[in-house]
N, C-alpha and C positions, 0 to 999 in steps of 0.2 A: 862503613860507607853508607850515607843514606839513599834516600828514593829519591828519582828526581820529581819535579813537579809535575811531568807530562805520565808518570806512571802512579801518583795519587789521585790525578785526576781520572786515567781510565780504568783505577781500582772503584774510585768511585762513581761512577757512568755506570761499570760492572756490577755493583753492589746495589744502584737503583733501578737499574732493568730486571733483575731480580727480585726486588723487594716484593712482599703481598701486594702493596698497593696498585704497581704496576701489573702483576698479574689480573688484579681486580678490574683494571681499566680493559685487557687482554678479553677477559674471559665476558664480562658485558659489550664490548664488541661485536666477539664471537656470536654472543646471544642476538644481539640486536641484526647482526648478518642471518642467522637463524628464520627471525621473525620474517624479514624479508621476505628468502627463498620458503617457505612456507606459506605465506599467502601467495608467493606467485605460481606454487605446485598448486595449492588448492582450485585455483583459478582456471585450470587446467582440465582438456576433456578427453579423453576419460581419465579420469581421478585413480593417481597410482597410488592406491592405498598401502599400501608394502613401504614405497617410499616414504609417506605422508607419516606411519608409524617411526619408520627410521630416524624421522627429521625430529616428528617432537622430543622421541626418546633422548635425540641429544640433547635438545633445549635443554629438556628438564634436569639431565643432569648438570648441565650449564648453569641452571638457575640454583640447584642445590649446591654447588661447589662455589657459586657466589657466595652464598648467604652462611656456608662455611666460612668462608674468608672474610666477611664482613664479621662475624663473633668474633673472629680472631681478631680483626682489629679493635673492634670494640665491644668488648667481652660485658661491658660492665649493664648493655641494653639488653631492657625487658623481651621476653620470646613473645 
């Protein structure tokens, strides 16, 4: 018995929420939400340095997990 059309279709919904690509959209988001609350901590008196290290440390691993996934899609660009 085959699949119906309403379950190909939310295999494939499933499959592009999923994909790198969409992760990639996720995780520059993420980043750009980042950037934000990071200037509006620094903004801030007195200056939570604790926090302020917190906050980059994510970014950057946000930015490095980007640029992973960006090779990954396209492997074939100069470093």
């Amino acid at each position: 018995m085959g699949r119906s059309q309403d379950q190909l279709l939310d295999d494939a919904v499933d499959s592009n929420l999923n994909s790198p690509e969409r992760r990639l959209i996720d995780l520059r988001i993420e980043h750009s939400d980042l950037d934000a609350m990071i200037d509006r901590a620094s903004g801030q008196t007195p200056l939570d340095e604790l926090l302020m290290r917190r906050l980059k440390k994510k970014r950057l691993g946000l930015r490095d997990e980007i640029a992973r996934i960006e090779r990954q899609l396209d492997p074939d660009q100069p470093a």
